[in-house]
OpenMM code with the backbone's topology and positions (N, CA, C; nanometers):
from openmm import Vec3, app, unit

residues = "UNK UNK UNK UNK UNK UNK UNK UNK UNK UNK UNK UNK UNK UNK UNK UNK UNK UNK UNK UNK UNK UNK UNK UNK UNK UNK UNK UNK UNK UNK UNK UNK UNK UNK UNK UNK UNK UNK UNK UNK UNK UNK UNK UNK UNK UNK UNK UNK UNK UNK UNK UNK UNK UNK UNK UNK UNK UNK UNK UNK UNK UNK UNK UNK UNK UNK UNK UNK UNK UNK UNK UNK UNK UNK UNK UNK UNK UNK UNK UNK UNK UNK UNK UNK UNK UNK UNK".split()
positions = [
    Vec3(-2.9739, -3.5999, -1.9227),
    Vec3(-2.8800, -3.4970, -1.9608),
    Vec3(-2.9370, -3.3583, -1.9328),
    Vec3(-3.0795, -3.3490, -1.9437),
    Vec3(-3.1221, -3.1927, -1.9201),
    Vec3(-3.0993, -3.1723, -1.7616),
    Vec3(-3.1240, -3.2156, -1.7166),
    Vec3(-3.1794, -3.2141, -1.5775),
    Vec3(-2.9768, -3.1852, -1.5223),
    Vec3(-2.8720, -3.2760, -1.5274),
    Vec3(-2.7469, -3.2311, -1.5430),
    Vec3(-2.7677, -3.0764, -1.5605),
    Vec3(-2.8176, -3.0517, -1.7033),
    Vec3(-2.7600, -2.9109, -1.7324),
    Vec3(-2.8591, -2.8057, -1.6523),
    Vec3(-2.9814, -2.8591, -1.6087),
    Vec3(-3.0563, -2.7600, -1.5584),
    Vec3(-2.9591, -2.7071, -1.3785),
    Vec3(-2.9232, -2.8718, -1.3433),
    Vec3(-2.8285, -2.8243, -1.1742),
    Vec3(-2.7902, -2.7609, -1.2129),
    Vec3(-2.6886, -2.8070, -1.3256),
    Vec3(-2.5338, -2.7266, -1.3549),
    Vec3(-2.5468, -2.5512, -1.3581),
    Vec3(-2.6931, -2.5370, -1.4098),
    Vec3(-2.7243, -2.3801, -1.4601),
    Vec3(-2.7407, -2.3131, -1.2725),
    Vec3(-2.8406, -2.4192, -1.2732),
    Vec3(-2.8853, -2.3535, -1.1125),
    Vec3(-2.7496, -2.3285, -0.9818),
    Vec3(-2.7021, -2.3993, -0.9675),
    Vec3(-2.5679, -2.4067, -0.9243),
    Vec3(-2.4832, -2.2864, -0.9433),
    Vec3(-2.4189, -2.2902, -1.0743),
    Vec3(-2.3507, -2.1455, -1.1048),
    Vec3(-2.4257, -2.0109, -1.0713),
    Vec3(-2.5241, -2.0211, -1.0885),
    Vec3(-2.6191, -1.8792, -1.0862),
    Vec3(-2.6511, -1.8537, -0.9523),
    Vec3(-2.6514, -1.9786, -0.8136),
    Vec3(-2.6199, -1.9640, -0.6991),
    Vec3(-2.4927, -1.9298, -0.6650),
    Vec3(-2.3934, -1.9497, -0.7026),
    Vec3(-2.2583, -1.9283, -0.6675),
    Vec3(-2.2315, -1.7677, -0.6934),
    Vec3(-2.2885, -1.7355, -0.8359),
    Vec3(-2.3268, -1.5735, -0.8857),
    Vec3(-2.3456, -1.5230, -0.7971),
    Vec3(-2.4443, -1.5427, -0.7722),
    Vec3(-2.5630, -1.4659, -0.6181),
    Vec3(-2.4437, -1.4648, -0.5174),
    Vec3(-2.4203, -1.5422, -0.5005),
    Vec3(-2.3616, -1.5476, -0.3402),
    Vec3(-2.2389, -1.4801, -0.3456),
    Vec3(-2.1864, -1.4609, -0.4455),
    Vec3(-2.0319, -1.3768, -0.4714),
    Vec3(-2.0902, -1.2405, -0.4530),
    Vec3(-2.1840, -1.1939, -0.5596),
    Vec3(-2.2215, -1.0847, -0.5391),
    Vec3(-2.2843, -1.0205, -0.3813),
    Vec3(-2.3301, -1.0841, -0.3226),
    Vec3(-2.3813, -1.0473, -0.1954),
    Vec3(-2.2816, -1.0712, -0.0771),
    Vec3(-2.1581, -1.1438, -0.0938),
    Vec3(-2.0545, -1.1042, -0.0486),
    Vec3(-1.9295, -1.0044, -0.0377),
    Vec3(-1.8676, -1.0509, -0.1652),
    Vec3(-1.7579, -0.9773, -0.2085),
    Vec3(-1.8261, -0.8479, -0.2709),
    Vec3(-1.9229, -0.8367, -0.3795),
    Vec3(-1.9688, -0.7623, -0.4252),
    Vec3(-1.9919, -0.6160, -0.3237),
    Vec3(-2.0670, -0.7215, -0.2611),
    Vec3(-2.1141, -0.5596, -0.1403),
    Vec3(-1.9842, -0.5104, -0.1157),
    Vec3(-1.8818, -0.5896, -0.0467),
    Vec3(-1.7769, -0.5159, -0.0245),
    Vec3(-1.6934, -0.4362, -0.0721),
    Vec3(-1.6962, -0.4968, -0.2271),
    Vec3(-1.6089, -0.4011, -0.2971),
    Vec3(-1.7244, -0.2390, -0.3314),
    Vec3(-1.7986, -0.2498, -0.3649),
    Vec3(-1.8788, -0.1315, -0.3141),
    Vec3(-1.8787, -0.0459, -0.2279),
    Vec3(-1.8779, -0.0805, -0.1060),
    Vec3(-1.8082, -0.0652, 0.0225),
    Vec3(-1.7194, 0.0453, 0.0013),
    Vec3(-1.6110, -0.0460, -0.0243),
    Vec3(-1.5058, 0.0057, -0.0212),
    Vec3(-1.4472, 0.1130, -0.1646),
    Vec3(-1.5182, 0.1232, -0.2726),
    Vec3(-1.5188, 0.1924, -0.3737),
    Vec3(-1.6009, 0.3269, -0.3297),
    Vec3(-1.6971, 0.2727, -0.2417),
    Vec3(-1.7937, 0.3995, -0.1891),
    Vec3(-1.6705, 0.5286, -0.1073),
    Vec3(-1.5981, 0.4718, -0.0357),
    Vec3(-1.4996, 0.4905, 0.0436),
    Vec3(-1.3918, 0.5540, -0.0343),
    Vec3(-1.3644, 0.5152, -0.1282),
    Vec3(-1.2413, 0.5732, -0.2254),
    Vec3(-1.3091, 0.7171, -0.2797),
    Vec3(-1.4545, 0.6720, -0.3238),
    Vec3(-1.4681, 0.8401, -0.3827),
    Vec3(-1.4708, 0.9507, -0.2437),
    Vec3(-1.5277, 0.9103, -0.1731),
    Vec3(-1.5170, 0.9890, -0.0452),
    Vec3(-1.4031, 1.0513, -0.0043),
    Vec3(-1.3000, 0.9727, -0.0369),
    Vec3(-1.1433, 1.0532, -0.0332),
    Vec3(-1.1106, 1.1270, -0.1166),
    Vec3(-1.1287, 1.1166, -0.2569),
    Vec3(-1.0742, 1.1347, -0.3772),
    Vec3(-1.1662, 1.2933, -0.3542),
    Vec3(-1.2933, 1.3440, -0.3119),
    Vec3(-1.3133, 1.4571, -0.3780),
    Vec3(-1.2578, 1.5177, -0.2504),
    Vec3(-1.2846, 1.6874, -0.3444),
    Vec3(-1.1538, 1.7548, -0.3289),
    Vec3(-1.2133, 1.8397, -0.2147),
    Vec3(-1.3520, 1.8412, -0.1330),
    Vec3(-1.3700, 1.9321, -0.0015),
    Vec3(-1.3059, 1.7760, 0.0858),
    Vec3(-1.3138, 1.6981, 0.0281),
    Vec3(-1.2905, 1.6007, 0.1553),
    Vec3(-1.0988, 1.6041, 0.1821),
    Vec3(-1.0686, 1.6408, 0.0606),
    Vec3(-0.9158, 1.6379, 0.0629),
    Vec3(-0.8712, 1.7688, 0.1497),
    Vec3(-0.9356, 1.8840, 0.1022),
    Vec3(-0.8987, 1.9951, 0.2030),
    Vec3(-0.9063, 1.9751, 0.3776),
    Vec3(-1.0120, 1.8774, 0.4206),
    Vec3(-1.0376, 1.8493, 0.5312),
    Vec3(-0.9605, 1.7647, 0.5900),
    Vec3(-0.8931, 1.6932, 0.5220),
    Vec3(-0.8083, 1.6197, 0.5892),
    Vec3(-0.6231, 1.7360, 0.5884),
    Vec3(-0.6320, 1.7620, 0.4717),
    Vec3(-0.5239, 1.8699, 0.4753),
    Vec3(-0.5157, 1.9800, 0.5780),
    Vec3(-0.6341, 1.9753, 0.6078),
    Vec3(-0.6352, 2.0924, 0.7261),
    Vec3(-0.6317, 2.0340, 0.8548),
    Vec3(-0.7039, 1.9028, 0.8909),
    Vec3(-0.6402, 1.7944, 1.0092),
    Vec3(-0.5017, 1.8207, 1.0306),
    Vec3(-0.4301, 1.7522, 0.9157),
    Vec3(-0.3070, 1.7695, 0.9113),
    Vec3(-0.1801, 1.8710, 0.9649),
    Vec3(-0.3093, 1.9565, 0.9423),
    Vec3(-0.2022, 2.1197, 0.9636),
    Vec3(-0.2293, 2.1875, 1.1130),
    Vec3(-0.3335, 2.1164, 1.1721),
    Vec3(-0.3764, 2.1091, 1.2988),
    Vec3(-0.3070, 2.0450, 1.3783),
    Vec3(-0.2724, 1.8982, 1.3430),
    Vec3(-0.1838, 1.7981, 1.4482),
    Vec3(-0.0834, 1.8885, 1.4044),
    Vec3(-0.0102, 1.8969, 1.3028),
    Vec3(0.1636, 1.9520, 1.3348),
    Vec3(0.1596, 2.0553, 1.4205),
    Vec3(0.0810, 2.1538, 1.4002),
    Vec3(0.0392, 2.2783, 1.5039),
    Vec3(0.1013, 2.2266, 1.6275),
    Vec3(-0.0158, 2.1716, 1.6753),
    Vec3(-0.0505, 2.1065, 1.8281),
    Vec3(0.1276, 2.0622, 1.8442),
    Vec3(0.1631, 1.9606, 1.7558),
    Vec3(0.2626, 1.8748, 1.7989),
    Vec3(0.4096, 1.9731, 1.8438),
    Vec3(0.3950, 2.0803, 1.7246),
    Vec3(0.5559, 2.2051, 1.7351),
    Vec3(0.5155, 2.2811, 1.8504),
    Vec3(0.3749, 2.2577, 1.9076),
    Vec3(0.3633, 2.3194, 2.0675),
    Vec3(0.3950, 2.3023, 2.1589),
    Vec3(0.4351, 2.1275, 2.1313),
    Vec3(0.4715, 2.0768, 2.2953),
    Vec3(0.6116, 2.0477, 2.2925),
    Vec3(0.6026, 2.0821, 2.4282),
    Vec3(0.7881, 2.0814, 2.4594),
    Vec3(0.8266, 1.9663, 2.4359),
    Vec3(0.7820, 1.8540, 2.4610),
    Vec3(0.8867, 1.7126, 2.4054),
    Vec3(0.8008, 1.6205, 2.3805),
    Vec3(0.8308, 1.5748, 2.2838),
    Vec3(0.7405, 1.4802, 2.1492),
    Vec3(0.7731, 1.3575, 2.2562),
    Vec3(0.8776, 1.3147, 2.2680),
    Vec3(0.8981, 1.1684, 2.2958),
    Vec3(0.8801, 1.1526, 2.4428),
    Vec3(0.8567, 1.0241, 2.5176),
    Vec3(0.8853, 1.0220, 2.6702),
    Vec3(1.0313, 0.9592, 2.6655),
    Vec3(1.1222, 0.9457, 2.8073),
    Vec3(1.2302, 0.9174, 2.7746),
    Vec3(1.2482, 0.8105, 2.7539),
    Vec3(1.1702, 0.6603, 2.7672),
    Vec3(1.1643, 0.5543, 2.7134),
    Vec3(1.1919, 0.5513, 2.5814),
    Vec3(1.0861, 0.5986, 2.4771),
    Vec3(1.0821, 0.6415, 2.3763),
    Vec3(1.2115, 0.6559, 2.3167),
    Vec3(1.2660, 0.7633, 2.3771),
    Vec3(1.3732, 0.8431, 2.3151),
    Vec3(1.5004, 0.7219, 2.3205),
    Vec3(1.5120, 0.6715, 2.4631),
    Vec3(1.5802, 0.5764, 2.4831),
    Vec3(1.6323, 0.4562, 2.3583),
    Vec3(1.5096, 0.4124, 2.3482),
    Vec3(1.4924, 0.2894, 2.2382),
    Vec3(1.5153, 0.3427, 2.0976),
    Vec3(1.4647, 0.4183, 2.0735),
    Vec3(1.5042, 0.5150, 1.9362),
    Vec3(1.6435, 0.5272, 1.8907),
    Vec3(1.7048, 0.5786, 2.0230),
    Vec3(1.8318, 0.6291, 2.0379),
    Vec3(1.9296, 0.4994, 2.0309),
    Vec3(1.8725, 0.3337, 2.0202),
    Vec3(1.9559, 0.2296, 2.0526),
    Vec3(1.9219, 0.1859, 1.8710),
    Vec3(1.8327, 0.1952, 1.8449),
    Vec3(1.7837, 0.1511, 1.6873),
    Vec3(1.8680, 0.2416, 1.6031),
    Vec3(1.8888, 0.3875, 1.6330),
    Vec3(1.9486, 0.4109, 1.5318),
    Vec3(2.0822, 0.3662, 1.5330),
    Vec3(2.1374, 0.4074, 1.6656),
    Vec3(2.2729, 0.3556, 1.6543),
    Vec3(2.3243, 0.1730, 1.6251),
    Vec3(2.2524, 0.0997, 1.6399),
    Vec3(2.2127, -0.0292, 1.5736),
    Vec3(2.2251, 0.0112, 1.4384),
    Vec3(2.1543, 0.0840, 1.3351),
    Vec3(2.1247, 0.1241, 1.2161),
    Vec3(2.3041, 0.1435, 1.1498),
    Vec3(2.3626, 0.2394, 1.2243),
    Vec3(2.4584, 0.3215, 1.1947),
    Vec3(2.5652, 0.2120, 1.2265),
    Vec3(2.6053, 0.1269, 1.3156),
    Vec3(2.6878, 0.0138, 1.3372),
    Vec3(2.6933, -0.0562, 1.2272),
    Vec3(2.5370, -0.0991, 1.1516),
    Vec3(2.5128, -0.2566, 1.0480),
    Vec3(2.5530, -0.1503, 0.9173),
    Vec3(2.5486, -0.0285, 0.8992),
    Vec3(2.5934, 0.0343, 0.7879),
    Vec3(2.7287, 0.0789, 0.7936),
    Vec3(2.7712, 0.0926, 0.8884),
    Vec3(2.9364, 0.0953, 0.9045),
    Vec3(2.9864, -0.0352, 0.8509),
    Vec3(2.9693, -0.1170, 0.9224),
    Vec3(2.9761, -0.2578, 0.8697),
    Vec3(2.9654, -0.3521, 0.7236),
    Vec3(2.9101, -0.2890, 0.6606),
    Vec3(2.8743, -0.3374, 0.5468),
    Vec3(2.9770, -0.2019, 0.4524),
    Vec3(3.0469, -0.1172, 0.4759),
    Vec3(3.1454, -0.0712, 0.4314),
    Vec3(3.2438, -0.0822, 0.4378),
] * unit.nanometer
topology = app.Topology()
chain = topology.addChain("A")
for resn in residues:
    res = topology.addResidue(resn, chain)
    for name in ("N", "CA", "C"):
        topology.addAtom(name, app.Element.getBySymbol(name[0]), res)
């Protein structure tokens, strides 16, 4: 019976280990990652990315290629047909 409970101990306390050096690290990882966003010079920096691409983007003469525009232009009106429809 000891020897049972001694695997049984050793066993779980391997399974411990091995969660932690898996998942563990990762969620670390990735918690490391959350504060990195959350403070607030890192938030300005991305806010200011932000205000950079729209810049750039209200510069150029046409956002879409005409493919683009094409397919867009068939989805919405698709959109606007299935909502007509359902009225």
């Amino acid at each position: 019976m000891k020897i049972f409970f001694y695997k049984t101990l050793l066993v779980f306390f391997l399974i411990f280990v091995l969660f932690h050096l898996t998942f563990g690290a990762k969620l670390r990882e990735i918690e490391g990652r959350l504060e990195y966003f959350k403070s607030k010079k890192n938030i300005e920096i991305t806010k200011n990315k932000i205000r950079d691409e729209l810049r750039n983007a209200v510069e150029k003469e046409n956002y879409l290629t005409k493919e683009d525009a094409q397919l867009i232009n068939e989805f919405v009106n698709k959109l606007k047909k299935e909502l007509s429809d359902q009225n």
